[in-house]
VOGUFI-362736 format. One record per residue (C-alpha): x, y, z. Coordinates in Angstrom, 2 decimals. Last residue first. Layout:
<recs>
<rec px="X" py="Y" pz="Z"/>
...
</recs>
This chain:
<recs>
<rec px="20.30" py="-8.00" pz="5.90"/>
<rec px="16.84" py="-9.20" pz="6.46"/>
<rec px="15.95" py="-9.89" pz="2.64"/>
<rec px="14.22" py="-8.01" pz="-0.12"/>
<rec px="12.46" py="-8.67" pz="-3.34"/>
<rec px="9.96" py="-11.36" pz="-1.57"/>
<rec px="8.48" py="-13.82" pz="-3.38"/>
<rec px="10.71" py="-16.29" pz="-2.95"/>
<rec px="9.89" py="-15.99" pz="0.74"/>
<rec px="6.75" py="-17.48" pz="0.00"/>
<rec px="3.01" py="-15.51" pz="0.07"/>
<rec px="0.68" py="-15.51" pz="3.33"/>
<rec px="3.17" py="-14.53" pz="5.41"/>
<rec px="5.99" py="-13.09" pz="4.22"/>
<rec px="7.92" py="-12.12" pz="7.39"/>
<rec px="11.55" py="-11.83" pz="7.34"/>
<rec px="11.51" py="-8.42" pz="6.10"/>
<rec px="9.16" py="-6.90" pz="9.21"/>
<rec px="11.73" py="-9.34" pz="11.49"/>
<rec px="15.18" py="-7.21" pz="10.25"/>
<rec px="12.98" py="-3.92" pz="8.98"/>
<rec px="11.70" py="-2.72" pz="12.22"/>
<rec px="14.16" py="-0.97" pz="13.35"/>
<rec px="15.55" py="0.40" pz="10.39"/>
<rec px="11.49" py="1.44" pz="9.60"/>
<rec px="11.53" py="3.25" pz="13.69"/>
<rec px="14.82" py="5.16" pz="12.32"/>
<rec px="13.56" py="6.19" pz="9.06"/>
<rec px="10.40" py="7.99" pz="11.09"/>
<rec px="12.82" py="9.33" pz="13.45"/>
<rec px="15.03" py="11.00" pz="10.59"/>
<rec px="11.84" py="12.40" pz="8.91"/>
<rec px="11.18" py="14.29" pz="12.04"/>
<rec px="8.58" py="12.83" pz="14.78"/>
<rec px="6.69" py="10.14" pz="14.61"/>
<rec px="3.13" py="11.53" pz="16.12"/>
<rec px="2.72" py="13.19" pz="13.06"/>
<rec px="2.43" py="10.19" pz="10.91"/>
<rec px="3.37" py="11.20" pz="7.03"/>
<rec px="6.90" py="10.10" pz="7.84"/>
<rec px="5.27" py="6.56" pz="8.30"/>
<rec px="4.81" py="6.69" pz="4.83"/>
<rec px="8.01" py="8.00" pz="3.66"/>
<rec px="9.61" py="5.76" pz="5.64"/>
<rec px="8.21" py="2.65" pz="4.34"/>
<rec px="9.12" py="3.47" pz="0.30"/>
<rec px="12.99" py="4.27" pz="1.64"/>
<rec px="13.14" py="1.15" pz="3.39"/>
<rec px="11.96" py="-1.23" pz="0.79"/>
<rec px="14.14" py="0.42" pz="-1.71"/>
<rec px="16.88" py="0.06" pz="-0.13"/>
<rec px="16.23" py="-3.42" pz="0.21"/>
<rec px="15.58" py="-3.48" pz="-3.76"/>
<rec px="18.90" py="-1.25" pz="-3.65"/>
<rec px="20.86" py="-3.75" pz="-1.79"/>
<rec px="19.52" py="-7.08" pz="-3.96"/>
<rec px="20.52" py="-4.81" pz="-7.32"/>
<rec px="24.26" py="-3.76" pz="-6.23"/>
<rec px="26.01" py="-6.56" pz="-7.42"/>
<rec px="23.86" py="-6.32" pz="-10.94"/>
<rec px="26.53" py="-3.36" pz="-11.67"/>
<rec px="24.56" py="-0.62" pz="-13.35"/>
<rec px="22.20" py="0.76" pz="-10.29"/>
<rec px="18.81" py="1.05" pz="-10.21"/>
<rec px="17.11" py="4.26" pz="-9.03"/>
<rec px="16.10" py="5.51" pz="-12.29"/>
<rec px="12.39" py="5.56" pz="-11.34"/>
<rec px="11.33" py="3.06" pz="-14.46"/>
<rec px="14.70" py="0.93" pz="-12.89"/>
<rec px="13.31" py="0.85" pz="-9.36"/>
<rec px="10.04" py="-0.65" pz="-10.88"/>
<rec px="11.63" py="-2.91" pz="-13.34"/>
<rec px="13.86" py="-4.16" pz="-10.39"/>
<rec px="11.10" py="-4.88" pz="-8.44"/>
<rec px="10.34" py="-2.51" pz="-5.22"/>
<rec px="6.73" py="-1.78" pz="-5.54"/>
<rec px="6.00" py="-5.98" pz="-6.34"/>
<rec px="3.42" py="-6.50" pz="-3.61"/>
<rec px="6.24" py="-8.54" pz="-1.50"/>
<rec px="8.48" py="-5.95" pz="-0.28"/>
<rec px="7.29" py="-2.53" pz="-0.29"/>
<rec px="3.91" py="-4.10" pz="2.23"/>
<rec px="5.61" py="-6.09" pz="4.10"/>
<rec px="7.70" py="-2.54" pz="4.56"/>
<rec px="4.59" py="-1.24" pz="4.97"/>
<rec px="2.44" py="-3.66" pz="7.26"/>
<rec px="6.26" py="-3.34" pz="9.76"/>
<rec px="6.13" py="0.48" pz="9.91"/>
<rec px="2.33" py="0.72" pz="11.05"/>
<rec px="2.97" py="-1.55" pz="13.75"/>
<rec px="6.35" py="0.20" pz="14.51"/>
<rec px="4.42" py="3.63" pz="14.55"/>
<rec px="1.16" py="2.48" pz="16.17"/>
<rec px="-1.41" py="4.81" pz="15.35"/>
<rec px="-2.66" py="2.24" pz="12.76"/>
<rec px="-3.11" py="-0.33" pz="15.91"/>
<rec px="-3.07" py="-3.61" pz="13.70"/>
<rec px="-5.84" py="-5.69" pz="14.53"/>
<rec px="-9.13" py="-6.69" pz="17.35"/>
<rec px="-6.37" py="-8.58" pz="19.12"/>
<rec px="-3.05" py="-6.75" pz="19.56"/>
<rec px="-0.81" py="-5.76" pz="16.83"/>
<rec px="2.85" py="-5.43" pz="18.81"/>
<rec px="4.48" py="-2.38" pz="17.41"/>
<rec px="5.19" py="-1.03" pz="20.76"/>
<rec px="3.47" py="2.53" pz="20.54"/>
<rec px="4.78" py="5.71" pz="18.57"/>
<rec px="1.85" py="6.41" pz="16.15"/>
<rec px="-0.48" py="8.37" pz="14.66"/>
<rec px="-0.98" py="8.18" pz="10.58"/>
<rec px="-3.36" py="10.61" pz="8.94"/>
<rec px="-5.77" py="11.10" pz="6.46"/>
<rec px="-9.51" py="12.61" pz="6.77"/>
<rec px="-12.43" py="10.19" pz="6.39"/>
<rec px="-11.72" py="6.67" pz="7.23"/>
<rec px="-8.93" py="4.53" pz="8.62"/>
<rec px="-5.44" py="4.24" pz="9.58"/>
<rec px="-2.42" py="3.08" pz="6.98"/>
<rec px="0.74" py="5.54" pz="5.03"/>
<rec px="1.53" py="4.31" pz="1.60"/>
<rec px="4.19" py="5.51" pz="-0.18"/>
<rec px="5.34" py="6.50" pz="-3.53"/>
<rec px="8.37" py="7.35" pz="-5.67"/>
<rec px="8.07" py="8.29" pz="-9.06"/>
<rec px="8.79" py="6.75" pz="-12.38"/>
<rec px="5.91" py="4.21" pz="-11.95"/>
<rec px="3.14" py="7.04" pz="-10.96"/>
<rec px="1.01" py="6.87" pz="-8.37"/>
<rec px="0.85" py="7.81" pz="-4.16"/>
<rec px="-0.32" py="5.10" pz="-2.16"/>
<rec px="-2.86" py="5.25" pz="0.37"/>
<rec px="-3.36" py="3.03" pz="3.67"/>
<rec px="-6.63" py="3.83" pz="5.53"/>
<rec px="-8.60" py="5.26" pz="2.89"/>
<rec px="-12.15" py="6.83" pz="3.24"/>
<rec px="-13.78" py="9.44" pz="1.05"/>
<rec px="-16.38" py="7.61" pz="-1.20"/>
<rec px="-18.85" py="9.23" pz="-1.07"/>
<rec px="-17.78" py="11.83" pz="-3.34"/>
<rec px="-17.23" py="9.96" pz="-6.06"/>
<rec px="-18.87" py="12.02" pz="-8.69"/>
<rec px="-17.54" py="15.18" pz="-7.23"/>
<rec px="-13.90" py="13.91" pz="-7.34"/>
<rec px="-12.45" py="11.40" pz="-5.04"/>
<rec px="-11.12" py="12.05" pz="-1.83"/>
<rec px="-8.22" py="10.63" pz="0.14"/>
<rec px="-7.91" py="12.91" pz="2.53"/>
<rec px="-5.20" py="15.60" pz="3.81"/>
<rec px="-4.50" py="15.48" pz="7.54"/>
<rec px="-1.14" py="14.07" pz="7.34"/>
<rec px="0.27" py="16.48" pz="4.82"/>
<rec px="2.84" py="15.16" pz="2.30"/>
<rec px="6.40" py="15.36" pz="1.23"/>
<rec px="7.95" py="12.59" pz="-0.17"/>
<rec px="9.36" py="14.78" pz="-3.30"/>
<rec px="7.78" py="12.71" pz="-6.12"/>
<rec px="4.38" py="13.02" pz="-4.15"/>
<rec px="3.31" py="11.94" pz="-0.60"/>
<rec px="0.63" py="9.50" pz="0.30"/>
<rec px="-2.16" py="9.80" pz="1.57"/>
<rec px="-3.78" py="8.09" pz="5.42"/>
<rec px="-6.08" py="7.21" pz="7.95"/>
<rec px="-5.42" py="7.28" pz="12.06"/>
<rec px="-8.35" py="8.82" pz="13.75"/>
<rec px="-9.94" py="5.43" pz="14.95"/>
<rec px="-10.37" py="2.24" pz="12.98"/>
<rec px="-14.13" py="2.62" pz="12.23"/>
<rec px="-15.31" py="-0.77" pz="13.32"/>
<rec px="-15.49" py="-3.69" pz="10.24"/>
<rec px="-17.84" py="-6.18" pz="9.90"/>
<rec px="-19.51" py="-4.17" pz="6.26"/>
<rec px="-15.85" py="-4.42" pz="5.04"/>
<rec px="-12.99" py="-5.83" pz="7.68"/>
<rec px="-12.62" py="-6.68" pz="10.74"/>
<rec px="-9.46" py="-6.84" pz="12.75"/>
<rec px="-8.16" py="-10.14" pz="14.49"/>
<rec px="-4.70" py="-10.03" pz="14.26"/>
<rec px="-4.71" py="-11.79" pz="11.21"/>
<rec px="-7.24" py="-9.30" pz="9.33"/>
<rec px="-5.30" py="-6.12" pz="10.04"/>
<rec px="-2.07" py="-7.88" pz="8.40"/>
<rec px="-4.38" py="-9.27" pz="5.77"/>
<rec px="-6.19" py="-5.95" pz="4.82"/>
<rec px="-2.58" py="-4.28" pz="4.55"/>
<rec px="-1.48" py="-6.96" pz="2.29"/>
<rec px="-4.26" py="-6.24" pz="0.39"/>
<rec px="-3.13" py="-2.70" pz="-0.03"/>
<rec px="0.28" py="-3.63" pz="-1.42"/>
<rec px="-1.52" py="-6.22" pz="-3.48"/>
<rec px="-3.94" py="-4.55" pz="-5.49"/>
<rec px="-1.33" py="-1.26" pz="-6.01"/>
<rec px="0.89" py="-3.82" pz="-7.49"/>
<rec px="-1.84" py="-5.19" pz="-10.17"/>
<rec px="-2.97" py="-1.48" pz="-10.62"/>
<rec px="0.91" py="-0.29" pz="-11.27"/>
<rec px="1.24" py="-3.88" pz="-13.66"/>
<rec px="-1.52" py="-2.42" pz="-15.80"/>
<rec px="-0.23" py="0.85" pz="-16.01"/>
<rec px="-0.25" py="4.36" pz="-15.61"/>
<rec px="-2.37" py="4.90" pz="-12.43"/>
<rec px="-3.20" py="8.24" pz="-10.74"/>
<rec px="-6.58" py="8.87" pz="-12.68"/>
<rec px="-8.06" py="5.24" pz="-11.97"/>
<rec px="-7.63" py="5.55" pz="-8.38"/>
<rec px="-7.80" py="2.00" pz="-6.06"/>
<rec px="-9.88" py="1.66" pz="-3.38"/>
<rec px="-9.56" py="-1.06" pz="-1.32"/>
<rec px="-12.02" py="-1.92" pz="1.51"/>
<rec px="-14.30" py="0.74" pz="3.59"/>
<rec px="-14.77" py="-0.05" pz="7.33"/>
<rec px="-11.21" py="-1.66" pz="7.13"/>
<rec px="-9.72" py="1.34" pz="4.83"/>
<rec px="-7.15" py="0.74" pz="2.68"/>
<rec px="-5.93" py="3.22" pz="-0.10"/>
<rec px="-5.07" py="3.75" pz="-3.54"/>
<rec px="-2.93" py="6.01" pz="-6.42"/>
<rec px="-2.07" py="8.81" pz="-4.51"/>
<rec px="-2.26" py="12.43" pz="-5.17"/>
<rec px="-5.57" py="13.48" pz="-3.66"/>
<rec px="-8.26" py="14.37" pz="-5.94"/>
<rec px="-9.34" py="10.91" pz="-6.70"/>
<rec px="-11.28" py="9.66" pz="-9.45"/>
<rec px="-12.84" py="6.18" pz="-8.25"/>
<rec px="-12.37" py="2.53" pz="-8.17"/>
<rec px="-13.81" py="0.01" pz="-5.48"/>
<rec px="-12.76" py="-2.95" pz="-4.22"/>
<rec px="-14.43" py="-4.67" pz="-1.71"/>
<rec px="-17.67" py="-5.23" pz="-3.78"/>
<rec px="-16.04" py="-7.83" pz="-5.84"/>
<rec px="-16.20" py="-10.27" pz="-2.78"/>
<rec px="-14.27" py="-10.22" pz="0.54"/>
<rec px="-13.43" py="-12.89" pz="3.37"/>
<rec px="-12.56" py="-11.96" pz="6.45"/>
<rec px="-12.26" py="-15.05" pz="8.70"/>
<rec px="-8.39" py="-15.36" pz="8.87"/>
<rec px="-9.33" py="-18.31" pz="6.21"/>
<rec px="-11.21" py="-16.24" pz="4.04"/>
<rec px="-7.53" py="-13.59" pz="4.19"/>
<rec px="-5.41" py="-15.98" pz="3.62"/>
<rec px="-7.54" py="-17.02" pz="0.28"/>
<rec px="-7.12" py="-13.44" pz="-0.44"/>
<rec px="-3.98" py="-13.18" pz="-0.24"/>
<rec px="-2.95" py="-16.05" pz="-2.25"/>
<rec px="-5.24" py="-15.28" pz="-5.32"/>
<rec px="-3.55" py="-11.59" pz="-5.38"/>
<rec px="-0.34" py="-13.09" pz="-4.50"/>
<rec px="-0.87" py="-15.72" pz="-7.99"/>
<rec px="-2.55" py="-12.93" pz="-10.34"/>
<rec px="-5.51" py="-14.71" pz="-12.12"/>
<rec px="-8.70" py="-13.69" pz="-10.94"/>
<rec px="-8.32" py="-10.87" pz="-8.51"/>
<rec px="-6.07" py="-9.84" pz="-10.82"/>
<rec px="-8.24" py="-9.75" pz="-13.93"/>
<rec px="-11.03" py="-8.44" pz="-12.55"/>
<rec px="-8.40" py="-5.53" pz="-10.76"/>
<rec px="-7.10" py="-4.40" pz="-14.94"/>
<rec px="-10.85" py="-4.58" pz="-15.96"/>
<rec px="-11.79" py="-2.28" pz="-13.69"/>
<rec px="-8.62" py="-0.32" pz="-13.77"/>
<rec px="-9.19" py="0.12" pz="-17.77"/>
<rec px="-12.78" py="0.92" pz="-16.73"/>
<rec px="-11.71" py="3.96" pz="-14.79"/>
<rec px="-9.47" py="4.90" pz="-17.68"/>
<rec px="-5.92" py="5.21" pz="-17.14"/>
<rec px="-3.42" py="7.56" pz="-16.96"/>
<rec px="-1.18" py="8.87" pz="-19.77"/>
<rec px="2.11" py="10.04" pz="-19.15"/>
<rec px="4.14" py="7.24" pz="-19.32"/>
<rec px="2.66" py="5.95" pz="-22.46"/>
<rec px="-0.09" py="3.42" pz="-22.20"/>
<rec px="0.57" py="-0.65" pz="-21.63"/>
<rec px="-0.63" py="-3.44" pz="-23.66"/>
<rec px="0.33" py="-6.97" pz="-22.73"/>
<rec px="-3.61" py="-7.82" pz="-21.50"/>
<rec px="-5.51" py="-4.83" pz="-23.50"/>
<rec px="-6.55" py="-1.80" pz="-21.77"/>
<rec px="-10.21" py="-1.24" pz="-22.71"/>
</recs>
């Protein structure tokens, strides 16, 4: 078992009960975790143990959210504690945003359509259509709606839509309508992953610094951590193939990052590593 303060060398991944015990201990004791969650009961989808699940994954991502499904979180992409305890909350801010414009989620939950998602590796590039599939003892377990690529010293992203295959559509007003977020809404899906970047911890300075991205002069640290933010969103929504080039996908995150940055809801804005410019 990973022990609370240790953490494995870069290279090694963790054990499926090292996640285990890495999510018990979140959902018990990290403050967003606790937060989100509670926001989440009191949207009317509460969630038990049984929400999150941990598996060997084939695809390269370290997690997903699927309504109809829950979190799933993969033990052989993750490095470290603090990756699983970030992962947890990037995709449970997903479930919230769904949740608080009336989505279901778990056993409740409709299929959300053809929109699902993976992430891209180091380079940011990654098919739309691939799933996020376990290994042949997981099987079952195919579904992610968000997913987010692993590794601390690389760059991931998380792209959100629903079960079986992965992709993101896209391209409508970015206004979640009742029943929640529209994953084949571009803006919509923009805005749950820049909330997403910002306040799950993926854009802290230890994280930037592990992937070399952060620069000397402590002037520059609150513009990269917004940078950050940006670049982590439009890699995801990149992976939609109804918005357009990599250029258009950065575009719709630009646009969206002003009132997507200035909402924290459930946690503070303290919380937050970014700002609205």
């Amino acid at each position: 078992m990973l022990q609370s303060g240790q953490e494995p060398v870069a290279l090694d991944t963790l054990t499926r009960a090292d996640v285990a015990d890495a999510v018990d201990h979140g959902l018990a004791t990290a403050g967003p975790v606790r937060k989100l969650l509670h926001a989440m009961a009191e949207a009317g989808c509460p969630v038990d143990r049984g929400f999150f699940h941990v598996l060997r994954c084939s695809a390269a991502v370290g997690g997903g959210f699927a309504p109809e499904h829950g979190v799933i979180l993969c033990h052989n992409r993750l490095h470290t504690r603090r990756e699983v305890l970030n992962a947890l909350a990037h995709e449970l801010i997903h479930a919230y945003d769904h949740c608080r414009y009336g989505g279901r989620v778990g056993a409740g939950a409709e299929p959300s359509g053809s929109g699902a998602s993976t992430s891209p590796g180091d380079d940011g590039d990654g098919g739309g259509g691939a799933a996020l599939t376990s290994g042949a003892s997981d099987a079952a377990a195919s579904a992610a709606p968000t997913a987010r690529s692993s590794g601390s010293s690389e760059d991931s992203s998380h792209c959100s839509g629903s079960g079986g295959g992965v992709d993101c559509g896209g391209g409508g007003s970015g206004s979640p309508r009742s029943g929640g977020l529209d994953w084949s809404d571009c803006r919509q899906h923009a805005c749950t992953e820049i909330r997403a970047a910002n306040l799950s911890g993926d854009c802290s300075l230890l994280q930037e610094l592990l992937r070399g991205n952060l620069p000397l002069l402590p002037l520059g640290w609150a513009a990269q951590q917004r940078a950050c933010v940006a670049r982590r969103a439009a890699l995801s929504v990149a992976m939609n193939p109804a918005c357009g080039t990599r250029d258009e996908a950065a575009a719709v995150v630009a646009e969206m990052m002003p009132a997507c940055l200035a909402d924290t809801a459930p946690l503070d804005a303290s919380e937050a590593v970014a700002t609205p410019p």
